[in-house]
N, CA and C atoms of all chains as a GROMACS GRO file, in nm:
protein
  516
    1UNK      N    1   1.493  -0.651   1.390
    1UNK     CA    2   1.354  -0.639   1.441
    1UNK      C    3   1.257  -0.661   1.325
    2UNK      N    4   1.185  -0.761   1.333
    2UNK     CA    5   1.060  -0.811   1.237
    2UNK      C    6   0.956  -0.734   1.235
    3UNK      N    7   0.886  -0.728   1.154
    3UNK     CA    8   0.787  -0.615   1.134
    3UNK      C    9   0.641  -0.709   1.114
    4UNK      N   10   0.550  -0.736   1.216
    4UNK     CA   11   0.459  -0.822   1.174
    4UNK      C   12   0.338  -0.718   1.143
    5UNK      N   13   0.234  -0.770   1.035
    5UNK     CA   14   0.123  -0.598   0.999
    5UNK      C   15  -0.015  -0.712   1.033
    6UNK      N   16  -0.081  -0.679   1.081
    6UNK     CA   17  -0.239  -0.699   1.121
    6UNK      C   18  -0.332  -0.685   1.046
    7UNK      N   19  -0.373  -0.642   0.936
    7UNK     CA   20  -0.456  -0.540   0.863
    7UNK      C   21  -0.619  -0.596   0.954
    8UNK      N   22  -0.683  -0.522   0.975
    8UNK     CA   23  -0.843  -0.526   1.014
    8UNK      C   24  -0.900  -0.458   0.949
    9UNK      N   25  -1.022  -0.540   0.846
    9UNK     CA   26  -1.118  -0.494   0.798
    9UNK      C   27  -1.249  -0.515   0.819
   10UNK      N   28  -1.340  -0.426   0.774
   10UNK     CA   29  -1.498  -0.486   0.871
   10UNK      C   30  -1.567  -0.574   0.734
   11UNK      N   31  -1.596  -0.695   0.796
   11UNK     CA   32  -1.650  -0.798   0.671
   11UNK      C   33  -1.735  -0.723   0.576
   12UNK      N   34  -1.727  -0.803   0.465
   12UNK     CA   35  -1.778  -0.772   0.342
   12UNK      C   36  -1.928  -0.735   0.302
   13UNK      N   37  -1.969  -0.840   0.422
   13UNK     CA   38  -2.112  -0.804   0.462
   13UNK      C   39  -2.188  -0.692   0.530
   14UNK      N   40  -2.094  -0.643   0.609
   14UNK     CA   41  -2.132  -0.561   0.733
   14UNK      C   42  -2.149  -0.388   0.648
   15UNK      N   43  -2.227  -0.304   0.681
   15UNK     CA   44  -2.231  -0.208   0.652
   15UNK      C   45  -2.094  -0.132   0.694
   16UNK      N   46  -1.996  -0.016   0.620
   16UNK     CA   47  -1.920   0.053   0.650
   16UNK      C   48  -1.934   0.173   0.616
   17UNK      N   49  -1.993   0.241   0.727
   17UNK     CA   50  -2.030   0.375   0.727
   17UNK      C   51  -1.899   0.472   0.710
   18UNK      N   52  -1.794   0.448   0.778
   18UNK     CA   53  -1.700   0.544   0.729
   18UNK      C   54  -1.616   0.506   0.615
   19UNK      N   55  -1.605   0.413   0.559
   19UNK     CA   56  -1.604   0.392   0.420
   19UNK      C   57  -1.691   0.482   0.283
   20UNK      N   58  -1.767   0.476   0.348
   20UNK     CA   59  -1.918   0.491   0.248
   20UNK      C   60  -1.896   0.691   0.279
   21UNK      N   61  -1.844   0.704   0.364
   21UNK     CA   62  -1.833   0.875   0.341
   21UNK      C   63  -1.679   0.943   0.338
   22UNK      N   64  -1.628   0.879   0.321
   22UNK     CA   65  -1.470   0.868   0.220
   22UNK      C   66  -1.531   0.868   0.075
   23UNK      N   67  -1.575   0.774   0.016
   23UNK     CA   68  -1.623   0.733  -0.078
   23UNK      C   69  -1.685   0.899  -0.117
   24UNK      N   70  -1.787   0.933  -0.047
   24UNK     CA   71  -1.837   1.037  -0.073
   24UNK      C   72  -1.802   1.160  -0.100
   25UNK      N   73  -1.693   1.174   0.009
   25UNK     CA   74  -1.585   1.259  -0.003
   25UNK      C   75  -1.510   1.294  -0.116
   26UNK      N   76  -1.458   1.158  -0.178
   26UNK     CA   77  -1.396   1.180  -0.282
   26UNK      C   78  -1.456   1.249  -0.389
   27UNK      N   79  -1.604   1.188  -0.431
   27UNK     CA   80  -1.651   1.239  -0.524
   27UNK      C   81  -1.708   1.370  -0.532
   28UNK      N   82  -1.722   1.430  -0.371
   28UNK     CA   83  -1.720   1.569  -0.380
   28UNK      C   84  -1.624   1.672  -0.423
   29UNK      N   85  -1.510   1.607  -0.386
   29UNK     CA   86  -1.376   1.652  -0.414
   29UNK      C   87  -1.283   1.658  -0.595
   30UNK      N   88  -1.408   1.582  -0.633
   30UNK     CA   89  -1.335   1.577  -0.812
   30UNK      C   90  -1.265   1.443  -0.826
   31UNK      N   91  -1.286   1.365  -0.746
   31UNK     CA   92  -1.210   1.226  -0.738
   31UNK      C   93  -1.303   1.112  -0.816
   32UNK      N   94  -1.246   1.102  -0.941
   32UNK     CA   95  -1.355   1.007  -1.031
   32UNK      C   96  -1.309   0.862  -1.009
   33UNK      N   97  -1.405   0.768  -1.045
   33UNK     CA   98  -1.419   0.602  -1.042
   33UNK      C   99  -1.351   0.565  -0.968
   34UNK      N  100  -1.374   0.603  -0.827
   34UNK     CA  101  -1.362   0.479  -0.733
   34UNK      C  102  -1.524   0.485  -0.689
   35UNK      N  103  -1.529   0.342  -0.732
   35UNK     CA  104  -1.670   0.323  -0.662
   35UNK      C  105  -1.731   0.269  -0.503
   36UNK      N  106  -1.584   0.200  -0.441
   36UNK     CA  107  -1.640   0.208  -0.313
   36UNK      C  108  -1.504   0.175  -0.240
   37UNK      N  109  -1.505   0.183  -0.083
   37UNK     CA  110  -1.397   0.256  -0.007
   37UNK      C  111  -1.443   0.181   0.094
   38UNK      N  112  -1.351   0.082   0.186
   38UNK     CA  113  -1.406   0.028   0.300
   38UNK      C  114  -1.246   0.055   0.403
   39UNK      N  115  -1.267   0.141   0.488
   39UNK     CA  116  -1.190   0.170   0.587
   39UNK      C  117  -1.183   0.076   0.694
   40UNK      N  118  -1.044   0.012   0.727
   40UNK     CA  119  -1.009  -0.021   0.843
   40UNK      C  120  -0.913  -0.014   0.922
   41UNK      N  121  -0.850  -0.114   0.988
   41UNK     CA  122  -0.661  -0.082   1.096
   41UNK      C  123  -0.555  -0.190   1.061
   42UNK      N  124  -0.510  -0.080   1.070
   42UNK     CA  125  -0.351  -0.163   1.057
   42UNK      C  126  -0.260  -0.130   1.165
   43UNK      N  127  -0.242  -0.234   1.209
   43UNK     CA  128  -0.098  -0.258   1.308
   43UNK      C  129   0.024  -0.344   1.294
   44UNK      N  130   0.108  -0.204   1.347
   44UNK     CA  131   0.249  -0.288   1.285
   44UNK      C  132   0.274  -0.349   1.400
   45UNK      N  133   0.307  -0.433   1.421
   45UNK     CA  134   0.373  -0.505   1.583
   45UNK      C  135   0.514  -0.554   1.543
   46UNK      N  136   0.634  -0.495   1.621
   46UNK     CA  137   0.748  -0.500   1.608
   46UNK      C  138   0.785  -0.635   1.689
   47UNK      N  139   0.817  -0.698   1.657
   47UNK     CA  140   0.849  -0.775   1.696
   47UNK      C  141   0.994  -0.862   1.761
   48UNK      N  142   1.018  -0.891   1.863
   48UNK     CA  143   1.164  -0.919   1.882
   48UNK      C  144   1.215  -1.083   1.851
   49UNK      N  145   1.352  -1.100   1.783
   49UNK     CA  146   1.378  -1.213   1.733
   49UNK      C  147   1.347  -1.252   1.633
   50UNK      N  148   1.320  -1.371   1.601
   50UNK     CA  149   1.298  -1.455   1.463
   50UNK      C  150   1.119  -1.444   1.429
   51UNK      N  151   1.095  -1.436   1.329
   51UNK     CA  152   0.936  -1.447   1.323
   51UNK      C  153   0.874  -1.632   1.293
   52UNK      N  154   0.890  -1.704   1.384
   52UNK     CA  155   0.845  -1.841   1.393
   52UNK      C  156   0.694  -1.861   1.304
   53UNK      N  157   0.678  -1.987   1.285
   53UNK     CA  158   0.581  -2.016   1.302
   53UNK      C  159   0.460  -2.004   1.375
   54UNK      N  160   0.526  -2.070   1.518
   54UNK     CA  161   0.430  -2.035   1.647
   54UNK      C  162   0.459  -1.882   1.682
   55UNK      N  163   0.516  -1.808   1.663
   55UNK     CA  164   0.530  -1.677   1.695
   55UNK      C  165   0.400  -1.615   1.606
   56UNK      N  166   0.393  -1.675   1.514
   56UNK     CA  167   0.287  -1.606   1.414
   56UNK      C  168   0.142  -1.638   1.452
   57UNK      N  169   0.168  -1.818   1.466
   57UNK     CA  170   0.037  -1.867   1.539
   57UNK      C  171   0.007  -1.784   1.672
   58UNK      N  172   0.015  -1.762   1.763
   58UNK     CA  173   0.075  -1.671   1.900
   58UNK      C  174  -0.017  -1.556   1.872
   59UNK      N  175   0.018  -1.438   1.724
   59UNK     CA  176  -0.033  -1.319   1.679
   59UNK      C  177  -0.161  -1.306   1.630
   60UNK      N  178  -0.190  -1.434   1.571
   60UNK     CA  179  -0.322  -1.522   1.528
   60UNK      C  180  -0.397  -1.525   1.622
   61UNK      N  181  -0.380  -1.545   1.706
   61UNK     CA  182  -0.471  -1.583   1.881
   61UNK      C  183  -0.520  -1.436   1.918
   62UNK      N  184  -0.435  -1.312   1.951
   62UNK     CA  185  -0.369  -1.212   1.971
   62UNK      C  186  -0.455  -1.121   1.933
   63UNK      N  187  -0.446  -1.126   1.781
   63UNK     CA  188  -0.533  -1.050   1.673
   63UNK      C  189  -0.672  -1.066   1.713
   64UNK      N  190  -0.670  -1.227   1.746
   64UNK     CA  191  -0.844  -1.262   1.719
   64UNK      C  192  -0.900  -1.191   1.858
   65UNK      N  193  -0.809  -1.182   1.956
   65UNK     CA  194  -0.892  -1.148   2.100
   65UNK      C  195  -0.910  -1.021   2.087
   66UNK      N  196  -0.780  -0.941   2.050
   66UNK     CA  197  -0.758  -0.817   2.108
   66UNK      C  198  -0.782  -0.679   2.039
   67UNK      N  199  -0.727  -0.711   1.854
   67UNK     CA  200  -0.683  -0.634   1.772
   67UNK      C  201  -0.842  -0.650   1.676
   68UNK      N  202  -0.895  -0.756   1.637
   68UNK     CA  203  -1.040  -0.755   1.594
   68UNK      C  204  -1.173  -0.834   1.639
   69UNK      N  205  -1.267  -0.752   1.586
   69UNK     CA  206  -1.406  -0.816   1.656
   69UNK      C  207  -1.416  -0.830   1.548
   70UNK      N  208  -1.402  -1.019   1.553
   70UNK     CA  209  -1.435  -1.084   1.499
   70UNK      C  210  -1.588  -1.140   1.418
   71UNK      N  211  -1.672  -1.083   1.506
   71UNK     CA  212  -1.825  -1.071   1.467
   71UNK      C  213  -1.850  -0.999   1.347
   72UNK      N  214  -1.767  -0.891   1.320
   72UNK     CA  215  -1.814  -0.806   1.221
   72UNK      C  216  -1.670  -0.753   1.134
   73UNK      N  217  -1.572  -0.832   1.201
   73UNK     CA  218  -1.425  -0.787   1.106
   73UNK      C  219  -1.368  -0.906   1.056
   74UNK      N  220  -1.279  -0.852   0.992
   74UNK     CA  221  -1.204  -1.016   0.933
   74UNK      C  222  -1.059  -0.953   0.955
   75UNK      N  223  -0.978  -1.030   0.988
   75UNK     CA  224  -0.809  -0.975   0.976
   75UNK      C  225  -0.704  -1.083   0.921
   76UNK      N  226  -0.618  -1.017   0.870
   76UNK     CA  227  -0.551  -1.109   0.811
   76UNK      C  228  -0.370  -1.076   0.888
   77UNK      N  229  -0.304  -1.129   0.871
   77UNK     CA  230  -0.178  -1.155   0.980
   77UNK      C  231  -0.077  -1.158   0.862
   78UNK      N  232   0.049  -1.067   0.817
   78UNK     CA  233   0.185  -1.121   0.784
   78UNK      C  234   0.247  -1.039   0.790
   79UNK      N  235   0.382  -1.128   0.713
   79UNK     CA  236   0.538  -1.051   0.755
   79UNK      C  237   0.566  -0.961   0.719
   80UNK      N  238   0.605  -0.837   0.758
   80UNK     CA  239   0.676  -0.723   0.635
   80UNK      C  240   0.798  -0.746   0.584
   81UNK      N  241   0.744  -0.757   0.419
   81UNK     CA  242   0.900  -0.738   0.419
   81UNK      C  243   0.904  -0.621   0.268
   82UNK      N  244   1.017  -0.531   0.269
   82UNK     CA  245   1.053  -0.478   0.117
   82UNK      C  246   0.970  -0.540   0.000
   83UNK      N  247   0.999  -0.647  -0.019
   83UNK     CA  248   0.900  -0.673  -0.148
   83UNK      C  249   0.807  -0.678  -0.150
   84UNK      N  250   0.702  -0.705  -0.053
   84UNK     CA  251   0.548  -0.653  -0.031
   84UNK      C  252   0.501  -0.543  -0.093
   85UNK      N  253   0.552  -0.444  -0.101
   85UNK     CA  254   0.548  -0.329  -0.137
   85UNK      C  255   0.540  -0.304  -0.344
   86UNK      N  256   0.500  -0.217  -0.377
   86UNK     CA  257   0.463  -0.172  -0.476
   86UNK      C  258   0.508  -0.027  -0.467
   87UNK      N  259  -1.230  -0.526  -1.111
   87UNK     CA  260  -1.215  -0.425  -1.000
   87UNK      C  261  -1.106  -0.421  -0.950
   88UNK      N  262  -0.990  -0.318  -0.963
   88UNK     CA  263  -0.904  -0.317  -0.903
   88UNK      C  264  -0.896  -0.252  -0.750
   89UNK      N  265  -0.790  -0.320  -0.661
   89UNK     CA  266  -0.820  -0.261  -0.503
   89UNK      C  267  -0.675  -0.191  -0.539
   90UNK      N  268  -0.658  -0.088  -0.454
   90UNK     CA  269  -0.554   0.051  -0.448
   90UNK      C  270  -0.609   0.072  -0.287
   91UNK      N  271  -0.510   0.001  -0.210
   91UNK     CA  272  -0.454   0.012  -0.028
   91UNK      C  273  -0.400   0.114  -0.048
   92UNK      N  274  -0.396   0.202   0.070
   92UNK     CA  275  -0.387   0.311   0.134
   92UNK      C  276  -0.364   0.302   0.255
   93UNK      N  277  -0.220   0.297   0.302
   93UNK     CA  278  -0.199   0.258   0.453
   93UNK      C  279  -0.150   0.417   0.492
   94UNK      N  280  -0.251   0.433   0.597
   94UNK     CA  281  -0.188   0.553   0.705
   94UNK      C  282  -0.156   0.558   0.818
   95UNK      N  283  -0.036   0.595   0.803
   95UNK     CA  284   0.031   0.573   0.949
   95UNK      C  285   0.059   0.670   1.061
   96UNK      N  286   0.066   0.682   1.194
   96UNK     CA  287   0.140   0.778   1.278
   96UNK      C  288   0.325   0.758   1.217
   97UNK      N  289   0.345   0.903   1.219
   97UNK     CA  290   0.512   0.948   1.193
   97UNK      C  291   0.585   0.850   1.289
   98UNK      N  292   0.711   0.805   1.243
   98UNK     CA  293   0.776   0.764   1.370
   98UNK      C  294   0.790   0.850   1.470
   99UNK      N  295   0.790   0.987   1.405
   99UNK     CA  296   0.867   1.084   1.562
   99UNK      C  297   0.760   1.145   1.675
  100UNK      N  298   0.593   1.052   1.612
  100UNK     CA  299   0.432   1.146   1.678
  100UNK      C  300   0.445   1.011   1.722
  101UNK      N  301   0.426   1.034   1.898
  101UNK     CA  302   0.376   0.939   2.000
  101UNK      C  303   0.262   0.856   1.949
  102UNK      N  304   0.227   0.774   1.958
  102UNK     CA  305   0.119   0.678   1.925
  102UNK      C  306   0.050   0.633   2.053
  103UNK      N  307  -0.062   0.670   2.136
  103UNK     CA  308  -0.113   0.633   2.226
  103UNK      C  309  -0.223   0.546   2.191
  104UNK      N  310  -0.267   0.522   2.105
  104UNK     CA  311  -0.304   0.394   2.074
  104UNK      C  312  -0.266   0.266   2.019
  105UNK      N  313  -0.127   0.284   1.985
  105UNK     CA  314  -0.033   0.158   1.929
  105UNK      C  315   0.005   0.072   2.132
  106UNK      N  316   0.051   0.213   2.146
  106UNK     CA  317   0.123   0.180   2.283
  106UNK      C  318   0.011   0.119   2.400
  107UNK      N  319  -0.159   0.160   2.391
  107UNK     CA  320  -0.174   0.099   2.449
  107UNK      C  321  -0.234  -0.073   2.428
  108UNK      N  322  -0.236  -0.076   2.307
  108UNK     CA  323  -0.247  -0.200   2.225
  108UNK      C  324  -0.129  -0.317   2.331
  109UNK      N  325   0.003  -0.255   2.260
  109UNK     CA  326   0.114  -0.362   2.297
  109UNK      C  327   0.140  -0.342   2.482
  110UNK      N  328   0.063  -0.260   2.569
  110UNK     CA  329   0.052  -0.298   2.717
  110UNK      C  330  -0.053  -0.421   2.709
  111UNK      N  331  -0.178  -0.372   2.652
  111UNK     CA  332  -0.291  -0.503   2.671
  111UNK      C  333  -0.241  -0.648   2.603
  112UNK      N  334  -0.165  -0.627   2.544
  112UNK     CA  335  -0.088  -0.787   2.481
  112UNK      C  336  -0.006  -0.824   2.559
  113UNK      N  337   0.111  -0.699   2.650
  113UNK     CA  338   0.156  -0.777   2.770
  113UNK      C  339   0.060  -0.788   2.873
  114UNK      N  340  -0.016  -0.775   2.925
  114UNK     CA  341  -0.108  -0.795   3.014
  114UNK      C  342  -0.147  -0.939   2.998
  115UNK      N  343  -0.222  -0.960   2.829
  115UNK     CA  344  -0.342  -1.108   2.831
  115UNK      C  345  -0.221  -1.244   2.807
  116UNK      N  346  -0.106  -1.146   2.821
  116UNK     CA  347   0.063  -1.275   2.802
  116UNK      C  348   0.099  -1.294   2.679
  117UNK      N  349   0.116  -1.246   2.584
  117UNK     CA  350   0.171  -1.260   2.462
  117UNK      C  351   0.332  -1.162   2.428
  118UNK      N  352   0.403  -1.229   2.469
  118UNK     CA  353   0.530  -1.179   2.500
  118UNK      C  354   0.598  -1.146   2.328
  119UNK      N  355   0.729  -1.078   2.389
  119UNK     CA  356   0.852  -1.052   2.291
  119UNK      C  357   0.783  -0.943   2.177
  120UNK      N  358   0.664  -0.896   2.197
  120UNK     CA  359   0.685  -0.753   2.111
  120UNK      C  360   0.670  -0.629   2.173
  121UNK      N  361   0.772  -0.566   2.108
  121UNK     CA  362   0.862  -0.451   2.160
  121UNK      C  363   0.748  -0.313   2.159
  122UNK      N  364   0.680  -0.299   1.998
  122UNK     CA  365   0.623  -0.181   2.015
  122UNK      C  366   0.515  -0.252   1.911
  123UNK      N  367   0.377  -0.146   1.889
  123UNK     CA  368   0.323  -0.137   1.818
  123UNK      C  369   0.233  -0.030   1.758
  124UNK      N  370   0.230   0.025   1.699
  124UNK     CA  371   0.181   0.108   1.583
  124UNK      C  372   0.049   0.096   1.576
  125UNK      N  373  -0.061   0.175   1.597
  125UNK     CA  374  -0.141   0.175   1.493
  125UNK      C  375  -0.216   0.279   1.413
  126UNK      N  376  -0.241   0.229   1.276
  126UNK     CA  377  -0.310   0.328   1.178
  126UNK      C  378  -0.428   0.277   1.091
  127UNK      N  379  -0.445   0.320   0.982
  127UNK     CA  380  -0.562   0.316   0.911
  127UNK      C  381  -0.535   0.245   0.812
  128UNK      N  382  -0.629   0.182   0.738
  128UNK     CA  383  -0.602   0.093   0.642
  128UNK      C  384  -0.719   0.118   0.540
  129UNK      N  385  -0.698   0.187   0.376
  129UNK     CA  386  -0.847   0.204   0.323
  129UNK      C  387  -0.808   0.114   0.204
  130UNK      N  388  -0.906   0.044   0.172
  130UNK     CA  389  -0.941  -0.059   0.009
  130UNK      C  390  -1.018   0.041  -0.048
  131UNK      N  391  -0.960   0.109  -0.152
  131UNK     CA  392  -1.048   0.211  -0.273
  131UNK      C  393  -1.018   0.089  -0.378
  132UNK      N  394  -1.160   0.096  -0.424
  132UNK     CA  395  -1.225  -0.020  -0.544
  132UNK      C  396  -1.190   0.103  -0.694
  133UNK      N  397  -1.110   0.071  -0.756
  133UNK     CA  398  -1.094   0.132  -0.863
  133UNK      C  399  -1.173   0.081  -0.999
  134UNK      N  400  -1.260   0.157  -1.043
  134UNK     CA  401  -1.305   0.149  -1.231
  134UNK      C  402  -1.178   0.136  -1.281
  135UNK      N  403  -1.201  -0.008  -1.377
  135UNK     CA  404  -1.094   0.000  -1.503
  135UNK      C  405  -0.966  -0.026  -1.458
  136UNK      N  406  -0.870   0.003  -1.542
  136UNK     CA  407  -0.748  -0.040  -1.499
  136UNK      C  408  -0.641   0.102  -1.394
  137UNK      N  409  -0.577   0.039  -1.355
  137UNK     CA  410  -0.501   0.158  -1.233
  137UNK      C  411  -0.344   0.187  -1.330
  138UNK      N  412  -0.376   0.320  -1.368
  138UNK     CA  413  -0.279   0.344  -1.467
  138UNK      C  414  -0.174   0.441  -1.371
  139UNK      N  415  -0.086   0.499  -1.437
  139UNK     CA  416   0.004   0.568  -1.327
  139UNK      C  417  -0.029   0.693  -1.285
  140UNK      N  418  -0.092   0.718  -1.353
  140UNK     CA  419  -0.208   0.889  -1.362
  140UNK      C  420  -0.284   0.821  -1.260
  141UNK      N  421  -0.362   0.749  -1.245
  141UNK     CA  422  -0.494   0.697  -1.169
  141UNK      C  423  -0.406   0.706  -1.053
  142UNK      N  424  -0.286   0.610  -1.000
  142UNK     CA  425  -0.217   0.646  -0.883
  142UNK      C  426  -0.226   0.790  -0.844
  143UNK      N  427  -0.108   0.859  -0.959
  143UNK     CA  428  -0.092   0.968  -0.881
  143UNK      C  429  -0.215   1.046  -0.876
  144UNK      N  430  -0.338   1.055  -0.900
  144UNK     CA  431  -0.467   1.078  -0.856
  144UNK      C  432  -0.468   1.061  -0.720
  145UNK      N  433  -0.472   0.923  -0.685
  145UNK     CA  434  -0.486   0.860  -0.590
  145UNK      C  435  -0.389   0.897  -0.462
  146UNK      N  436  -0.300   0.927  -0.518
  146UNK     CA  437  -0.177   0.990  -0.426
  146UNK      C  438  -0.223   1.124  -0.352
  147UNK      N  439  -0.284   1.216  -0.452
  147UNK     CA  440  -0.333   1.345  -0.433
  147UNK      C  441  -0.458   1.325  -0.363
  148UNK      N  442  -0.537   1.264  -0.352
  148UNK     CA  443  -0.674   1.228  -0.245
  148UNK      C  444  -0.614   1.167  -0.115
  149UNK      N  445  -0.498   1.112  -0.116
  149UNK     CA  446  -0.473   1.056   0.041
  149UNK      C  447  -0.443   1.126   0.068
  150UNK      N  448  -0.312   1.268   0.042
  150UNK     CA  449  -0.277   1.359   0.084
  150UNK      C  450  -0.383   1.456   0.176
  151UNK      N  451  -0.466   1.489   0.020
  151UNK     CA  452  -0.590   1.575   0.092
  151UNK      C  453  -0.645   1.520   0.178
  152UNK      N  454  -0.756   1.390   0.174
  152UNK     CA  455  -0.862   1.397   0.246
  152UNK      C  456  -0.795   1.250   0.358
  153UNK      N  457  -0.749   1.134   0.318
  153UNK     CA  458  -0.693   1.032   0.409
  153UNK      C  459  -0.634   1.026   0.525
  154UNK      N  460  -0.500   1.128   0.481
  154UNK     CA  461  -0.401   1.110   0.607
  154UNK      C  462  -0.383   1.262   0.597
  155UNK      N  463  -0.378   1.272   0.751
  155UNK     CA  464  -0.321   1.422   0.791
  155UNK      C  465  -0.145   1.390   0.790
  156UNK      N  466  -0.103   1.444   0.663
  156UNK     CA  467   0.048   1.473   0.660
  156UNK      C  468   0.103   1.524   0.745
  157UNK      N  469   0.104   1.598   0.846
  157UNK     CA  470   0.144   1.710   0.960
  157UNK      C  471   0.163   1.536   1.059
  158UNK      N  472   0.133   1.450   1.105
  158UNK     CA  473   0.180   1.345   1.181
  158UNK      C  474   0.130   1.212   1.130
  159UNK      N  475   0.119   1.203   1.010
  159UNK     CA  476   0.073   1.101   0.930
  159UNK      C  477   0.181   1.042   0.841
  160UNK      N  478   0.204   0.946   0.802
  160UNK     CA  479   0.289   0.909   0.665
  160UNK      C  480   0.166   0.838   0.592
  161UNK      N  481   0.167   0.796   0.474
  161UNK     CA  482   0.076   0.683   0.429
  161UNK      C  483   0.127   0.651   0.305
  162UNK      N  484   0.106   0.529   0.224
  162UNK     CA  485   0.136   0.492   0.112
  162UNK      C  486   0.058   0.405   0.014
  163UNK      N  487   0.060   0.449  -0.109
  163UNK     CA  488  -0.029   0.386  -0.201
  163UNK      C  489   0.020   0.266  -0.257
  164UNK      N  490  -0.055   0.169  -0.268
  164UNK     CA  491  -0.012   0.068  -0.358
  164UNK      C  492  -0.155  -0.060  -0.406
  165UNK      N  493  -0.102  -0.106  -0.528
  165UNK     CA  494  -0.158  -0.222  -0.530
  165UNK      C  495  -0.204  -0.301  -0.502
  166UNK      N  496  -0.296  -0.341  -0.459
  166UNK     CA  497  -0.354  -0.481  -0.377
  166UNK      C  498  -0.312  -0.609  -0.518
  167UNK      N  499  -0.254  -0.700  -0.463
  167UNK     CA  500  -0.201  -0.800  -0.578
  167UNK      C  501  -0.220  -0.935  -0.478
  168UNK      N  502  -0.295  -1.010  -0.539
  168UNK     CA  503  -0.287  -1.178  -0.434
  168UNK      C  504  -0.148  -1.218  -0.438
  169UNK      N  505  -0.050  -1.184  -0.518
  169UNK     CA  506   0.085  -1.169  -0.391
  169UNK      C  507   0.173  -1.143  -0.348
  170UNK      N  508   0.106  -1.001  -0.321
  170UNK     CA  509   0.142  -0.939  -0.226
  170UNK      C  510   0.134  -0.985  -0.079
  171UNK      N  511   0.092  -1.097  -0.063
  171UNK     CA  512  -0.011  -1.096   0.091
  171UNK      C  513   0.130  -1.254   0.124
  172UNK      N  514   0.170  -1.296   0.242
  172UNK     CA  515   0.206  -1.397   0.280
  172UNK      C  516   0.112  -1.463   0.356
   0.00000   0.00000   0.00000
């Protein structure tokens, strides 16, 4: 079972209010130099079979209708795998 | 500026009623063959300076506290690296 991840973030432009009080949070909390914090979603979509091309193109479509508003988010689409990771 | 992702997730063993109703509305608009889907939070903390292993485990200790509710949460810190990303 393939592990496809979604990430949704709200564009770079757009104000992010719950970002901006994370951010705040932290520094109430004793949490030094991070200077800014933009919160968004992640979805894992399990996927059955091989992860294709068009299977990906397919998630691409998917993402854009369902998973982000596109007006004010940007998302990006890939595979999980072990080495992704840090 | 370094980015330090912060993915938070629902536990595998805490129901997800918003993953689940994600992957009904994807079978609904016809986008077949995925099984389940997940969803959680995704934060970009903009780090001052360089991200040393202290700065992590900083960073480790603020998701705990204020990010993810541990009690049905998992989440994990890492690197944002251009490639990391497929």
């Amino acid at each position: 079972m393939a592990v496809v991840v979604v990430d949704v973030m709200p564009k770079r432009e757009i104000l992010d209010p719950q970002g901006q009080a994370v951010a705040g949070a932290l520094g109430r909390l004793g949490f030094d130099g991070i200077s800014d914090v933009r919160q968004g979603k992640r979805f894992e979509l399990y996927v059955e079979g091989e992860v294709t091309e068009e299977r990906l193109a397919e998630i691409r479509r998917a993402a854009e209708k369902l998973l982000a508003n596109t007006v004010i988010e940007d998302f990006r689409v890939r595979v999980e795998t072990p080495e992704s990771h840090t």
